[in-house]
Backbone as JSON Lines, residues from 0, in Angstrom:
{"i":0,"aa":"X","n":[-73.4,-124.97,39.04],"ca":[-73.96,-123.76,38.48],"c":[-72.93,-123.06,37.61]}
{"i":1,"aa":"X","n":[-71.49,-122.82,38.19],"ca":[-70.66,-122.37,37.31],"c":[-70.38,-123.41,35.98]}
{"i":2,"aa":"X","n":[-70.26,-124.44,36.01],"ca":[-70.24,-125.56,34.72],"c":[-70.95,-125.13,33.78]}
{"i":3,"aa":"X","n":[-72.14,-124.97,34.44],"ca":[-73.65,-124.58,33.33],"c":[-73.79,-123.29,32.92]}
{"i":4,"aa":"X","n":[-73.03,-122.39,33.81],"ca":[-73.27,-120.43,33.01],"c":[-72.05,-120.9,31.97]}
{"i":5,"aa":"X","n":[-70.58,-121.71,32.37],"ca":[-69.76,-121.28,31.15],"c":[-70.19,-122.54,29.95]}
{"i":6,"aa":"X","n":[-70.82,-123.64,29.75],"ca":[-71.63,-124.42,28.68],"c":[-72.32,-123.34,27.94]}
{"i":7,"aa":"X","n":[-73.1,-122.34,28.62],"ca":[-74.14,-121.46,28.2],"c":[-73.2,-120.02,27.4]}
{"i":8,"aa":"X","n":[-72.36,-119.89,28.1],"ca":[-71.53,-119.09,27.19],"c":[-70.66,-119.44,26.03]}
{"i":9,"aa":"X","n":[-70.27,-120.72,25.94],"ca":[-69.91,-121.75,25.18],"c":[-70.21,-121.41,23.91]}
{"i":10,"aa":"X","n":[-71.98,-122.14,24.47],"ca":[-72.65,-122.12,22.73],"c":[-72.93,-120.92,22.16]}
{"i":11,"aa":"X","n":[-73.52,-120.11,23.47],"ca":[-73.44,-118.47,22.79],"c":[-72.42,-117.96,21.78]}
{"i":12,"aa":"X","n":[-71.36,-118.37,22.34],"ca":[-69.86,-117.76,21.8],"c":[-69.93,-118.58,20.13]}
{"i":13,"aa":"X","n":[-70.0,-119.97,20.66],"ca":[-69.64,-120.75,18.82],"c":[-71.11,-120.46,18.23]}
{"i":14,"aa":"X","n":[-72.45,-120.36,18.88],"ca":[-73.13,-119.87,17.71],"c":[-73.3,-118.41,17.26]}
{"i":15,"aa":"X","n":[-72.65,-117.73,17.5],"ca":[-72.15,-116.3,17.57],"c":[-71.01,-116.46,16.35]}
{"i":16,"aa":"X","n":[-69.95,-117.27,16.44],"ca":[-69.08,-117.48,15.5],"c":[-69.64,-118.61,14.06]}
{"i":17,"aa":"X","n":[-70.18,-119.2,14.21],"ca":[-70.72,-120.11,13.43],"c":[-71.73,-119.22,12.13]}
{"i":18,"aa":"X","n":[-72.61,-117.99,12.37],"ca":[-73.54,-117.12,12.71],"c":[-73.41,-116.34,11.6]}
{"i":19,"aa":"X","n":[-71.96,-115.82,12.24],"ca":[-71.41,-114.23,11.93],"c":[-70.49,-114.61,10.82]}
{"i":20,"aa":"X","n":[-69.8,-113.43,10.43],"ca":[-68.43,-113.21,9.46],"c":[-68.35,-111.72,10.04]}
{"i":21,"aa":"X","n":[-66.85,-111.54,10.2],"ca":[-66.5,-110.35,10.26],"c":[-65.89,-109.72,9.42]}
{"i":22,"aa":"X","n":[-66.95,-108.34,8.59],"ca":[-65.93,-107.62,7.62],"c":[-65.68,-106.24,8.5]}
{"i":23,"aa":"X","n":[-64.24,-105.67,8.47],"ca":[-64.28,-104.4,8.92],"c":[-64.64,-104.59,10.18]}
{"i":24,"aa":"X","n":[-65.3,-103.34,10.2],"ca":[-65.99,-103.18,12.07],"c":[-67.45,-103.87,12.23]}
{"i":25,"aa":"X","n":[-68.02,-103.96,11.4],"ca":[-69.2,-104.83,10.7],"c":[-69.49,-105.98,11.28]}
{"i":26,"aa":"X","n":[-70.35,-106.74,11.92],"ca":[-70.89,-108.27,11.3],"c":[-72.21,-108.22,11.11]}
{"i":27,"aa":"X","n":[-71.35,-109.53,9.67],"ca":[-72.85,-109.76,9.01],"c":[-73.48,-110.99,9.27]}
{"i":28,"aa":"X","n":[-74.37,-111.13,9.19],"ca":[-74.82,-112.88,9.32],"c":[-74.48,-113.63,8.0]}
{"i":29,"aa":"X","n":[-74.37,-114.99,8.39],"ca":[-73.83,-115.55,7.37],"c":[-74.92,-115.46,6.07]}
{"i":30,"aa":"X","n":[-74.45,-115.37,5.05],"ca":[-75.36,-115.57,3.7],"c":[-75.36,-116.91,3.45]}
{"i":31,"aa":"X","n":[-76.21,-117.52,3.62],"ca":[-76.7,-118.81,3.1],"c":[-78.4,-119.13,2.41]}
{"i":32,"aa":"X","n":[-78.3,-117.74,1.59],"ca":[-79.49,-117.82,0.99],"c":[-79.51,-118.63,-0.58]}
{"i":33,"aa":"X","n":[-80.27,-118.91,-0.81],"ca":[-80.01,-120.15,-1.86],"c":[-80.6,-119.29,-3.22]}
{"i":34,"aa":"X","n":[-80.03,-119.64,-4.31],"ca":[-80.03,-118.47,-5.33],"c":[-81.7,-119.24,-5.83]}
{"i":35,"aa":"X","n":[-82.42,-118.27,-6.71],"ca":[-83.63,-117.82,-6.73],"c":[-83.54,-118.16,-8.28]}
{"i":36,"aa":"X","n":[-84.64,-118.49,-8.59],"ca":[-85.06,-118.3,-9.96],"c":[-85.42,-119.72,-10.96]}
{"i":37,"aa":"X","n":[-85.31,-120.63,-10.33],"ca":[-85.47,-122.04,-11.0],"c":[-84.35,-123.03,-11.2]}
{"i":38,"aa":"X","n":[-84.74,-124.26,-11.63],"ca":[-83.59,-125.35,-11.47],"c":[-83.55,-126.14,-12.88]}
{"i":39,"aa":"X","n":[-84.26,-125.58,-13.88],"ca":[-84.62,-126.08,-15.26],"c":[-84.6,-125.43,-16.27]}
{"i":40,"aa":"X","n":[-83.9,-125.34,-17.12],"ca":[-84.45,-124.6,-18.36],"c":[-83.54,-125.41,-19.53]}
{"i":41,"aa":"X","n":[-84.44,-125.01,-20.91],"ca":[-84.17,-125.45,-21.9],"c":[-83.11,-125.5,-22.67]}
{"i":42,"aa":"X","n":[-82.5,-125.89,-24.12],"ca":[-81.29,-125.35,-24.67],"c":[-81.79,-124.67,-25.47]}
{"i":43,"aa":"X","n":[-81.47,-123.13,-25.69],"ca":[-82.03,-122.0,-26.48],"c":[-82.72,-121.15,-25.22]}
{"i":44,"aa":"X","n":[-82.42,-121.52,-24.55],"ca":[-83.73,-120.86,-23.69],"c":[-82.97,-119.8,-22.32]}
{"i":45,"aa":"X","n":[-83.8,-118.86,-21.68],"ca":[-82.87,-118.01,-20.66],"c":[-83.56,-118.71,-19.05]}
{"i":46,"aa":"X","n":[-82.76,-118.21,-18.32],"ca":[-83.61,-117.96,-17.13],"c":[-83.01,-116.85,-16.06]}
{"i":47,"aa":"X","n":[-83.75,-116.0,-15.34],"ca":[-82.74,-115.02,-15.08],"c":[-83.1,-115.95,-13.44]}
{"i":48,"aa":"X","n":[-81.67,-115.62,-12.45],"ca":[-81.47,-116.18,-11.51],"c":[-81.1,-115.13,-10.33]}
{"i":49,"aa":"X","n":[-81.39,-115.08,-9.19],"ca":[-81.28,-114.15,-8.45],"c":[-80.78,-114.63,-7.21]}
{"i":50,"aa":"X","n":[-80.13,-113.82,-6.33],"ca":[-79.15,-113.93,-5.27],"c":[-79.71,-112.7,-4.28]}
{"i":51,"aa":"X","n":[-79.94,-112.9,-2.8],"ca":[-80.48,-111.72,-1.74],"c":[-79.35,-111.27,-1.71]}
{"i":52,"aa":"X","n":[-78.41,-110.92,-2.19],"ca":[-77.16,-109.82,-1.45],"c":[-76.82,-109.24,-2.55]}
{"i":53,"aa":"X","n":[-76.15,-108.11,-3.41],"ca":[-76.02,-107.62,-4.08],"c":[-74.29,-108.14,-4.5]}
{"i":54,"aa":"X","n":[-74.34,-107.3,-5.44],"ca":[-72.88,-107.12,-5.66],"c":[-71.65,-108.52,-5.49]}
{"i":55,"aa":"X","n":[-72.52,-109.69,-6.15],"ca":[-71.93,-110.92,-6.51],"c":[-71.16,-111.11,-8.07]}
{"i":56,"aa":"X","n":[-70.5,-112.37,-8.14],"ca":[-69.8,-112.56,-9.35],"c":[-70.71,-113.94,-9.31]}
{"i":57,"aa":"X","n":[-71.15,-114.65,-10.66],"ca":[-72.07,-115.48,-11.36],"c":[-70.89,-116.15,-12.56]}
{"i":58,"aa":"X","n":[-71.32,-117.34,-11.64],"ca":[-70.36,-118.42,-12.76],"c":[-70.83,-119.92,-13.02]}
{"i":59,"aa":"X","n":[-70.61,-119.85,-14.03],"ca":[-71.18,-121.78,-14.57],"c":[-69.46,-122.41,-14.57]}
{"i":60,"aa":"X","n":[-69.97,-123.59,-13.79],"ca":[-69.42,-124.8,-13.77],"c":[-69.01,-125.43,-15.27]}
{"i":61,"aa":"X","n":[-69.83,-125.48,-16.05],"ca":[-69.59,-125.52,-17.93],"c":[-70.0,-125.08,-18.34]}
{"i":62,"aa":"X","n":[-69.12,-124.19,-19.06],"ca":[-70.31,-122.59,-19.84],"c":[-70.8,-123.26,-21.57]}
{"i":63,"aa":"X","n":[-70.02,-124.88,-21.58],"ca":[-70.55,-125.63,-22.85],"c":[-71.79,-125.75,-22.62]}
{"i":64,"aa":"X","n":[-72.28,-126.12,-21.4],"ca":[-73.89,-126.35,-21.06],"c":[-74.87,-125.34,-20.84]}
{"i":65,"aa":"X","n":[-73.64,-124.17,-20.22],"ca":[-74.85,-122.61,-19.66],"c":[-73.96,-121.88,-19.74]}
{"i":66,"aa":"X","n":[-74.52,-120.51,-20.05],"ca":[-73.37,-119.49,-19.49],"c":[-74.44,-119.02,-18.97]}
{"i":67,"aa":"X","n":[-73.61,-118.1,-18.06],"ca":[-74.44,-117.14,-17.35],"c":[-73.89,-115.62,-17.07]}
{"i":68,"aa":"X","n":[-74.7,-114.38,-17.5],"ca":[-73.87,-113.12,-17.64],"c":[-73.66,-112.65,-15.84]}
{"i":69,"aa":"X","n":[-73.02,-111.67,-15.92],"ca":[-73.17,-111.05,-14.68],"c":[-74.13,-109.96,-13.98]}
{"i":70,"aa":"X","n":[-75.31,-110.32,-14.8],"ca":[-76.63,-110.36,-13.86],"c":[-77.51,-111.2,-13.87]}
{"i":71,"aa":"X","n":[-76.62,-112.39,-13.9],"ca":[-77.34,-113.75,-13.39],"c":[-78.26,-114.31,-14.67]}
{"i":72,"aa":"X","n":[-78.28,-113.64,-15.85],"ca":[-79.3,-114.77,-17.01],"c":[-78.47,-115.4,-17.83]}
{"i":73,"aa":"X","n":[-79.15,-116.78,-17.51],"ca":[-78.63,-118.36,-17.8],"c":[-78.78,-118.54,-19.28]}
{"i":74,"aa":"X","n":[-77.8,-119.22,-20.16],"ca":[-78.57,-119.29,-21.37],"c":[-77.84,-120.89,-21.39]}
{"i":75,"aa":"X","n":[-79.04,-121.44,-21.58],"ca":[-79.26,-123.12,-22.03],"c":[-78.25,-122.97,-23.8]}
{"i":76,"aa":"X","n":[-77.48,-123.71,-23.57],"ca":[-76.68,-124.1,-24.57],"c":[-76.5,-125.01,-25.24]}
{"i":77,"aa":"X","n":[-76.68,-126.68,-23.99],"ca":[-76.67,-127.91,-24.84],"c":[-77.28,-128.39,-23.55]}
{"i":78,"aa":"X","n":[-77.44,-129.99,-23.72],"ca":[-78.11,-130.68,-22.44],"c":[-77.33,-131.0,-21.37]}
{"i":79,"aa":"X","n":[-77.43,-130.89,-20.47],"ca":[-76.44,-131.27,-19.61],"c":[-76.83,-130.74,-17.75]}
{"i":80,"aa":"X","n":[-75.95,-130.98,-16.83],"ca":[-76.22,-130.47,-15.34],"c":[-75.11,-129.62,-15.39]}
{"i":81,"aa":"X","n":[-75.26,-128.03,-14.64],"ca":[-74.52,-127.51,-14.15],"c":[-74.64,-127.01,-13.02]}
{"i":82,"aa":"X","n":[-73.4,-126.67,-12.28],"ca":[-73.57,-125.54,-10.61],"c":[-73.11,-124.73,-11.01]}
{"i":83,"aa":"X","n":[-74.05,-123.52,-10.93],"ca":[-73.82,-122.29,-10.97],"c":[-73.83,-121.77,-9.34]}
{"i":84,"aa":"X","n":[-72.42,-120.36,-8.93],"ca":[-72.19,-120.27,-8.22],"c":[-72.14,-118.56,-8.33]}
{"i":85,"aa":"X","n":[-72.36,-118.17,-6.76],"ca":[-72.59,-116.82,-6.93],"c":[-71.71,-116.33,-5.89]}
{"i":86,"aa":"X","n":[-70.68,-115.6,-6.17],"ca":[-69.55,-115.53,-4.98],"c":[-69.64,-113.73,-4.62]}
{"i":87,"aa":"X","n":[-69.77,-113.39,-3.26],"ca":[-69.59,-112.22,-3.06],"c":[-68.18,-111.5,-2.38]}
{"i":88,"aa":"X","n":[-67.78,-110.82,-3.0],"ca":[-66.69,-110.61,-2.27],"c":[-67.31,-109.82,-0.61]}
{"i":89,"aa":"X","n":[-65.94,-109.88,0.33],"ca":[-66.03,-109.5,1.08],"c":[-66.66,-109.87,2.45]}
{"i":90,"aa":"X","n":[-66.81,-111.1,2.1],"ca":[-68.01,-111.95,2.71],"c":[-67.05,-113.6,3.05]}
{"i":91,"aa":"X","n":[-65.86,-112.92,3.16],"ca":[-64.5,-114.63,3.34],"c":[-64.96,-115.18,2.49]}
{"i":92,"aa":"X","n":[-65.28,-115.02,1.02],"ca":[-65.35,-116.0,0.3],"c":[-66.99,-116.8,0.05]}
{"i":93,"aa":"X","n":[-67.73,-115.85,0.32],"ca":[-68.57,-116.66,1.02],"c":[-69.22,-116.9,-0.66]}
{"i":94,"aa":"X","n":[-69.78,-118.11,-1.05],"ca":[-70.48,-118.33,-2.1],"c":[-72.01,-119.18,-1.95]}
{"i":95,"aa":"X","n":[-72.8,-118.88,-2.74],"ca":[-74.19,-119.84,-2.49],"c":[-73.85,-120.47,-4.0]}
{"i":96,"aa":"X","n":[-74.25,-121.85,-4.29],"ca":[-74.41,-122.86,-4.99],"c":[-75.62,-123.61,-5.39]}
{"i":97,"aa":"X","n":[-75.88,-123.25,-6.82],"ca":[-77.44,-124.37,-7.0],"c":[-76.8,-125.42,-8.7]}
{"i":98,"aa":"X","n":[-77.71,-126.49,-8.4],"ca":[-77.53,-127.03,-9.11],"c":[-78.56,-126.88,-10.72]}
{"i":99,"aa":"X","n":[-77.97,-126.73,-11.69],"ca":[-79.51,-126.2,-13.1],"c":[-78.82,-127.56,-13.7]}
{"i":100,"aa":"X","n":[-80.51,-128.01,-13.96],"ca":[-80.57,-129.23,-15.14],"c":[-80.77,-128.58,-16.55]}
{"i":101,"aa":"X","n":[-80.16,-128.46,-17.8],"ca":[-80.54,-128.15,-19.22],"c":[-81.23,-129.29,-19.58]}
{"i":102,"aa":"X","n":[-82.25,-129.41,-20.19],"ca":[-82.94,-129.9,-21.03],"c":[-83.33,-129.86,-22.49]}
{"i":103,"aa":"X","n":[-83.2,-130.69,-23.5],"ca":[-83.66,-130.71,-24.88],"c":[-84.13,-129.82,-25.04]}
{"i":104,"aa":"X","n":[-84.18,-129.1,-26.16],"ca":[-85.09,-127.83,-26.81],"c":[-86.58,-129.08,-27.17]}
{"i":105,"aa":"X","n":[-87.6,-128.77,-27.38],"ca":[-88.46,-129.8,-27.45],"c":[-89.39,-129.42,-28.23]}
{"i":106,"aa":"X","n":[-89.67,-129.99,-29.67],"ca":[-90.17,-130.04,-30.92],"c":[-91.58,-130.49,-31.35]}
{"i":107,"aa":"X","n":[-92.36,-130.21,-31.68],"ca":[-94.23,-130.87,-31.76],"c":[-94.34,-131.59,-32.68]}
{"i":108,"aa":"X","n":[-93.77,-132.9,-32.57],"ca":[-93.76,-133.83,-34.16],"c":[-95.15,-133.91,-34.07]}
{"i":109,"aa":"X","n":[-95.55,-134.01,-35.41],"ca":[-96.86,-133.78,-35.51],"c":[-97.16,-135.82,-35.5]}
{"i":110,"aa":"X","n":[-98.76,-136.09,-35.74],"ca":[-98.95,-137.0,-35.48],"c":[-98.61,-137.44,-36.98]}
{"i":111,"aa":"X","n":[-98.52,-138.75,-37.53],"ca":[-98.51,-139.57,-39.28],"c":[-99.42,-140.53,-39.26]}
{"i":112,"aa":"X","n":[-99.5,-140.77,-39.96],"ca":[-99.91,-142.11,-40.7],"c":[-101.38,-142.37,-41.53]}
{"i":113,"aa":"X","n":[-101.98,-140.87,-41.5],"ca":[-103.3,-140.33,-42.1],"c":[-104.15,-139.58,-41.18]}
{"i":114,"aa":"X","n":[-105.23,-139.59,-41.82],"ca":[-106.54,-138.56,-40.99],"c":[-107.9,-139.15,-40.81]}
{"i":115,"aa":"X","n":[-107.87,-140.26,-41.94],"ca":[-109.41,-140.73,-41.92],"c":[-109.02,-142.09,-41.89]}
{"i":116,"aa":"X","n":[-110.55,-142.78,-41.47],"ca":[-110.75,-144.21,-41.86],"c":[-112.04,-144.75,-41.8]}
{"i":117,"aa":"X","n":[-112.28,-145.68,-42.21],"ca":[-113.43,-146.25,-42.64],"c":[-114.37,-146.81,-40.95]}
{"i":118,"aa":"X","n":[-115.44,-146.9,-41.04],"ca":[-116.2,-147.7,-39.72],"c":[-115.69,-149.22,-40.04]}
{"i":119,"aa":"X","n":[-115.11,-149.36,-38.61],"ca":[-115.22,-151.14,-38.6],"c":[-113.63,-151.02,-38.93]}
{"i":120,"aa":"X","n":[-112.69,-150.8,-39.25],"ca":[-111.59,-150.82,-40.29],"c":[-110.5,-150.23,-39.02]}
{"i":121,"aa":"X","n":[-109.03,-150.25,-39.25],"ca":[-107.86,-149.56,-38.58],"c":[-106.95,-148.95,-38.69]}
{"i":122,"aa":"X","n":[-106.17,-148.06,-38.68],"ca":[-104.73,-147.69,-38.83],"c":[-104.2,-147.13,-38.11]}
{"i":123,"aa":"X","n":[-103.05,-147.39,-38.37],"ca":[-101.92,-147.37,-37.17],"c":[-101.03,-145.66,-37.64]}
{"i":124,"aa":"X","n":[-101.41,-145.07,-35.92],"ca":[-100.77,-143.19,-36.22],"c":[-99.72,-143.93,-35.79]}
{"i":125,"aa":"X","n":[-98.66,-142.35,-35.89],"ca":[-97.03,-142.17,-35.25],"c":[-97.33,-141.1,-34.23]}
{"i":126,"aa":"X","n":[-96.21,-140.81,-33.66],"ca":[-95.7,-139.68,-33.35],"c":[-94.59,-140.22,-33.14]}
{"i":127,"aa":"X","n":[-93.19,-139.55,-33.65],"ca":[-91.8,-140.24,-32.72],"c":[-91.54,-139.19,-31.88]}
{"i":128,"aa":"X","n":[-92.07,-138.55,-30.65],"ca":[-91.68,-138.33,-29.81],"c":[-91.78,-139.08,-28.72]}
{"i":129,"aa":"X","n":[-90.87,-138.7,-27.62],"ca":[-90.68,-140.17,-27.15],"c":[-91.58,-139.61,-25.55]}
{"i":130,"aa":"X","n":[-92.28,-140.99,-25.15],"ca":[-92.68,-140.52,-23.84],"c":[-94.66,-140.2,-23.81]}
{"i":131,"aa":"X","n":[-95.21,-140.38,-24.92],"ca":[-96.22,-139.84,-24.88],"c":[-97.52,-140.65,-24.55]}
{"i":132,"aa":"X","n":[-98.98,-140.76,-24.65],"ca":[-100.39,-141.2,-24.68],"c":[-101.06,-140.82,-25.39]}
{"i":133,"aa":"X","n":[-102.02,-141.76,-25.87],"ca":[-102.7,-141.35,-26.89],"c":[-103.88,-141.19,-25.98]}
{"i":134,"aa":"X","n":[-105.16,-140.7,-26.96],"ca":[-106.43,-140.05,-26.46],"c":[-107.39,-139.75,-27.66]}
{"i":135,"aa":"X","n":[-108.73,-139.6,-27.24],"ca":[-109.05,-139.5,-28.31],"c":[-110.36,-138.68,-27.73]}
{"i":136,"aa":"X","n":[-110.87,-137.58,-28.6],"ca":[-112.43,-136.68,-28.25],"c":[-113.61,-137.26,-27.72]}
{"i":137,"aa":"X","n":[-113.49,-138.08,-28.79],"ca":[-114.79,-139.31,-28.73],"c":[-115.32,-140.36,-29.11]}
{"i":138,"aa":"X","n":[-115.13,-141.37,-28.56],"ca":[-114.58,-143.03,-28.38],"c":[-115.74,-143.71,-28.74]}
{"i":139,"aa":"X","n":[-116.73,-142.67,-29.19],"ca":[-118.19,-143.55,-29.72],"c":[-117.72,-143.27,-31.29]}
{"i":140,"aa":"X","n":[-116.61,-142.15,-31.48],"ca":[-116.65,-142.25,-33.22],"c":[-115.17,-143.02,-33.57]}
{"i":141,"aa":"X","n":[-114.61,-143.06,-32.83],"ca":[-112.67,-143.32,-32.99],"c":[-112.2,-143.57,-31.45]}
{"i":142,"aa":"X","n":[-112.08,-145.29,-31.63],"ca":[-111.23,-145.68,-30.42],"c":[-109.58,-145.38,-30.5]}
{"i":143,"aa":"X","n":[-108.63,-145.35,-29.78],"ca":[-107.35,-145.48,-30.03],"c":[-106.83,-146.29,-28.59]}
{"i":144,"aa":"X","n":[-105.79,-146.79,-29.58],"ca":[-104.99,-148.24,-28.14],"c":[-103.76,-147.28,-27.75]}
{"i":145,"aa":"X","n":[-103.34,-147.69,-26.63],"ca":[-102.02,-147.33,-26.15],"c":[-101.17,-147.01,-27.51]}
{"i":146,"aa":"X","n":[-100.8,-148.13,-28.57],"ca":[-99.53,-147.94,-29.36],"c":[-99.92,-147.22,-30.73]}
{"i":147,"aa":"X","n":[-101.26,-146.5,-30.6],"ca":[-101.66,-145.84,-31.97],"c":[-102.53,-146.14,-32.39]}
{"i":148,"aa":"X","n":[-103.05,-147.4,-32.46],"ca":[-103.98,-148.12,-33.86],"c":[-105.38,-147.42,-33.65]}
{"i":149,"aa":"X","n":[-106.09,-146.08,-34.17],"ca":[-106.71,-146.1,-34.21],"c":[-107.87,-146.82,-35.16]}
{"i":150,"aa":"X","n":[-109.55,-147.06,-34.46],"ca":[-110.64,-147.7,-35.45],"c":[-111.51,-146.82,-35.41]}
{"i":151,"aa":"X","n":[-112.23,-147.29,-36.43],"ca":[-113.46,-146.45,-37.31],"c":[-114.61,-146.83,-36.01]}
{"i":152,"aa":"X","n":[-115.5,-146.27,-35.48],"ca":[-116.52,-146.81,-34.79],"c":[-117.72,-146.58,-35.08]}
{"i":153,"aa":"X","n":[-118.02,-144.99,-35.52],"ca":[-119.18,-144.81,-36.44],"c":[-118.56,-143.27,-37.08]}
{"i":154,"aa":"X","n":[-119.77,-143.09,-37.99],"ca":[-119.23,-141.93,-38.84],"c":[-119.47,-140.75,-38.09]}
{"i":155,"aa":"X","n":[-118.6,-139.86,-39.01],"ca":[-118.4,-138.57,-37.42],"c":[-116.8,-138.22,-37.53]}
{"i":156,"aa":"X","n":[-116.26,-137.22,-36.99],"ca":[-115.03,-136.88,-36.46],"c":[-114.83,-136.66,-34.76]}
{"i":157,"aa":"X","n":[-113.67,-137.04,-35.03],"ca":[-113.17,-137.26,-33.38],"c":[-111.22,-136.23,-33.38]}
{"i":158,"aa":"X","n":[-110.86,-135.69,-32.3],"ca":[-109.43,-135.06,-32.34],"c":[-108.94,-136.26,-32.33]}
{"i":159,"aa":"X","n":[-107.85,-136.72,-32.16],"ca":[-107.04,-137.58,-31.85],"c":[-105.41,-136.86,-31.45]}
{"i":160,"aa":"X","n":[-105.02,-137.23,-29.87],"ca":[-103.92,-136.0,-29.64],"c":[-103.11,-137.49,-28.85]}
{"i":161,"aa":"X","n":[-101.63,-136.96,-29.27],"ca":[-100.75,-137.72,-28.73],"c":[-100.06,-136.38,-27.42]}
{"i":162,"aa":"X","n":[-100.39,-136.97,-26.04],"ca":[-99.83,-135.91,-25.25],"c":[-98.63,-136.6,-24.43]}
{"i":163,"aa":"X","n":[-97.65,-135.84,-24.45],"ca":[-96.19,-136.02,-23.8],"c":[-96.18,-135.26,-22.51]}
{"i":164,"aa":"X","n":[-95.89,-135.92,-21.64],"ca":[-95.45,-134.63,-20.15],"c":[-95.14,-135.71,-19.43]}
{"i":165,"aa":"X","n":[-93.52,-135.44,-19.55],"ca":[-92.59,-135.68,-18.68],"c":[-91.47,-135.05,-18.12]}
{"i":166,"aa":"X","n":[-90.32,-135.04,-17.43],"ca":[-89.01,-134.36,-16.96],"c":[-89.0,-133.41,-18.42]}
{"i":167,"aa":"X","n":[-89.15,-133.95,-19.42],"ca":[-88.11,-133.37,-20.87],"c":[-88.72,-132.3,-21.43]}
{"i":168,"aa":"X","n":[-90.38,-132.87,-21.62],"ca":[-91.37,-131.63,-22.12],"c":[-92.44,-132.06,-21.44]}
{"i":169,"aa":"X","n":[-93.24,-131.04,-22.36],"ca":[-95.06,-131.21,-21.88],"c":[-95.43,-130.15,-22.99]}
{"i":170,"aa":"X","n":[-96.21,-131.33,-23.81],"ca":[-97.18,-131.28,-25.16],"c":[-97.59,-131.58,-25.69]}
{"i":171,"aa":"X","n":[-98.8,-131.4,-26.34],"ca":[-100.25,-131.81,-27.31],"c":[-99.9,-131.85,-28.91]}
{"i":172,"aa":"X","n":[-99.69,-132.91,-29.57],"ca":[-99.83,-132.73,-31.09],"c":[-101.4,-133.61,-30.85]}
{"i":173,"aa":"X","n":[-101.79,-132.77,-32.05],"ca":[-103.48,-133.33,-32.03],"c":[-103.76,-133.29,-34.27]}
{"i":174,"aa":"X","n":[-104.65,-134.15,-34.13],"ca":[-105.19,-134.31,-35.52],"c":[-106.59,-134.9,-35.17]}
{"i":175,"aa":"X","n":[-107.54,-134.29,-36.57],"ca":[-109.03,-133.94,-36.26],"c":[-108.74,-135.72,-37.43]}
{"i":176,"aa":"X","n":[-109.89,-136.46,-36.73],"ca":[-109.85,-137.78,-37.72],"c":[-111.01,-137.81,-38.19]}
{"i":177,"aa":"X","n":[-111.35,-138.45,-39.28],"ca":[-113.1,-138.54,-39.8],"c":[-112.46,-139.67,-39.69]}
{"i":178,"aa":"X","n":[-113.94,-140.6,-39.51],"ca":[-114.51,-141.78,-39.74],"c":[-115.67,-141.84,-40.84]}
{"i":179,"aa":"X","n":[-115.41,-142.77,-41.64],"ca":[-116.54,-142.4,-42.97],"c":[-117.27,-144.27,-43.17]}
């Protein structure tokens, strides 16, 4: 019985220390709240980031990739991964850590290679963005294959949209096609 009250005071004691930090006459529980606000953003682009405890210092790991002011908004600079870290004093040092992915600024190349075509007949669109599917309004006037080639099927107009959505972006370039 005595083995088992001092085991029991044991863990009390180290999860009591494990737990806590002592500032002053004070304890606080440990801060291990994980900073707030997203894990993505663009180059050109902000994101403001937030921390539950006040009165932190905000720092990027490469301020070539992000900086970040000292109220936490991120500005996407070039592509790249950074850890941004939010250190409070008074707290032994105590810091929370997240990791932000930058991503491409991301551009709507429009679709090429014309607008119309004949029934029965083909041509081959673009888009050079990378990552995308083609689609089409309506496949009784304008079929389209995986790599572009749209055909004439009967007369009429149909949209024709190359859509991208992946990690990098997510977006619609679209063109209205006649078939004649």
């Amino acid at each position: 019985m005595k083995q088992t009250f001092i085991l029991f005071l044991a863990v009390i004691a180290a999860t009591t220390f494990f737990s806590c930090k002592k500032t002053s006459d004070t304890i606080n529980p440990l801060l291990n709240e994980a900073i707030a606000g997203g894990k993505f953003l663009t180059v050109d682009s902000t994101l403001q980031l937030k921390d539950t405890v006040s009165g932190g210092v905000w720092t990027s790991s490469d301020s070539t990739i992000a900086t970040v002011t000292q109220t936490g908004l991120l500005t996407g600079i070039k592509s790249g991964i950074i850890v941004v870290s939010y250190n409070v004093s008074g707290t032994n040092g105590f810091t929370s850590y997240d990791t932000i992915s930058v991503t491409p600024n991301v551009t709507v190349i429009p679709i090429t290679g014309g607008n119309s075509v004949a029934v029965g007949s083909s041509l081959q669109l673009a888009d050079n963005s990378w990552g995308g599917t083609w689609a089409t309004s309506d496949s009784t006037i304008a079929s389209i294959s995986p790599t572009g080639l749209v055909t004439g099927v009967a007369a009429g107009s149909a949209t024709i949209t190359y859509v991208v959505n992946n990690v990098f972006a997510n977006f619609t370039a679209a063109e209205v096609f006649s078939v004649h």
